[in-house]
C-alpha positions as CSV (number, residue, x, y, z in Angstrom):
1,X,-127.0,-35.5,98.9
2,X,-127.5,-33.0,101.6
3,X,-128.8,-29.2,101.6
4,X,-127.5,-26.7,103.6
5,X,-127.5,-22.5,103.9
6,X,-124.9,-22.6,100.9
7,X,-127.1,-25.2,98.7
8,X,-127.6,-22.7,95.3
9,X,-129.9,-25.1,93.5
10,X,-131.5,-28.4,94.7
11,X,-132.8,-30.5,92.1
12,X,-134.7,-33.1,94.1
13,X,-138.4,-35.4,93.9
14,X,-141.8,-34.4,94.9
15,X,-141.8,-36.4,97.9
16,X,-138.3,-34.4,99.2
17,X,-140.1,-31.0,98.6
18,X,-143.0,-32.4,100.7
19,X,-141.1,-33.4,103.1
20,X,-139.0,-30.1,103.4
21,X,-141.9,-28.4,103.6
22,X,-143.9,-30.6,106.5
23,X,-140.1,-29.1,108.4
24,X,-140.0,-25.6,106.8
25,X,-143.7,-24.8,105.9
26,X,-142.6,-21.8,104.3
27,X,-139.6,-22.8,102.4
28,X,-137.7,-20.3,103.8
29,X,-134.4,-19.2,101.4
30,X,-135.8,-20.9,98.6
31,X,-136.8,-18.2,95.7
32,X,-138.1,-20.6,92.8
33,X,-139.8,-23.7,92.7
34,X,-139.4,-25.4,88.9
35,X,-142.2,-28.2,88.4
36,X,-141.3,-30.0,85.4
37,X,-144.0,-32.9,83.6
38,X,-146.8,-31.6,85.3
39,X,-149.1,-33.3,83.1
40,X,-147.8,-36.6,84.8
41,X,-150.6,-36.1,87.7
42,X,-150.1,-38.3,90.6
43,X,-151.6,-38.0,94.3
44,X,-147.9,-36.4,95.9
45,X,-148.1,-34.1,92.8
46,X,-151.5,-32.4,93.1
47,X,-151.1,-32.2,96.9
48,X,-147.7,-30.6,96.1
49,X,-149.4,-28.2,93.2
50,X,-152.2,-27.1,96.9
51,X,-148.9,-26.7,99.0
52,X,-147.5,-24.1,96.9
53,X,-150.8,-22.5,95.6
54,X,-151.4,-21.8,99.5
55,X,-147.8,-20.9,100.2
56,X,-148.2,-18.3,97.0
57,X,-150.3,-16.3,99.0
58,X,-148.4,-15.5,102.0
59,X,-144.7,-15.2,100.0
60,X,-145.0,-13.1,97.0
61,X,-141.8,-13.1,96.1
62,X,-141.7,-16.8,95.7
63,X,-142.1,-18.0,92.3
64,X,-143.4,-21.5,90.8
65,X,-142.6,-22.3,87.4
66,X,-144.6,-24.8,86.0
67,X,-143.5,-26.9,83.2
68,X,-144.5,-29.0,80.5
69,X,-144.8,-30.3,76.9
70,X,-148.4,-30.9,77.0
71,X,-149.8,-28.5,80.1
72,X,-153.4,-28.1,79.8
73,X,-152.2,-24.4,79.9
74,X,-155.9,-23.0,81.0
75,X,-156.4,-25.9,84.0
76,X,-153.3,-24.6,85.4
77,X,-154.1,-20.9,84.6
78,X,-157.3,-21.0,86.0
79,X,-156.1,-22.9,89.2
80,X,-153.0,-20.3,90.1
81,X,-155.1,-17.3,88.4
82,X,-157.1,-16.5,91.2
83,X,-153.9,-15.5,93.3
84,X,-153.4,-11.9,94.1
85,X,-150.2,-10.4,91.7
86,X,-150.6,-13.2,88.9
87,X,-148.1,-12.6,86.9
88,X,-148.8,-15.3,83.9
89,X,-146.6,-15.4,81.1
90,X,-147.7,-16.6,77.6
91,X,-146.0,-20.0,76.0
92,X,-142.4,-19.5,75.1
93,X,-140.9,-21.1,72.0
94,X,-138.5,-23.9,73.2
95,X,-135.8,-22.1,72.1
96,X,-136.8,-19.4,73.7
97,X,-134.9,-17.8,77.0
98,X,-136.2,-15.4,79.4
99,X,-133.5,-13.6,81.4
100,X,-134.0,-14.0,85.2
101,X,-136.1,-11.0,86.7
């Protein structure tokens, strides 16, 4: 139920990333941030989606992967596109893998 500096992976809600970031506005020792349904728009969502769009341009070696079976591909694009080091990938297949970089 808890994080700490061994946590590997933390699967949690919206709301908990907000709230980690209000107390660690950089989200320092975390790598990747996995948005999954991101079709499913709500109010903590798109404020989330600002939070990590700003944080994206001070930590570049923070990545967000953004999921989802019916992603209006080119909102999203166009939203993160204008950040400095974009490094877009095309659809995958969903059988497809991608070995970690």
């Amino acid at each position: 139920r808890r994080a700490s500096e061994s946590t590997r992976l933390l699967f949690c809600t919206t709301g908990i990333l907000l709230r980690k970031l209000q107390f660690d506005p950089t989200l320092a020792g975390v790598s990747h941030v996995i948005l999954d349904e991101v079709h499913e728009r709500n109010l903590e969502s798109d404020f989330l989606l600002i939070c990590l769009r700003d944080l994206l341009s001070t930590r570049d070696d923070l990545r967000v992967i953004v999921m989802s079976a019916t992603l209006n591909a080119e909102l999203f694009a166009s939203y993160f596109c204008a950040l400095p080091g974009d490094h877009r990938r095309e659809a995958l297949p969903k059988d497809a893998w991608v070995a970690p970089e």
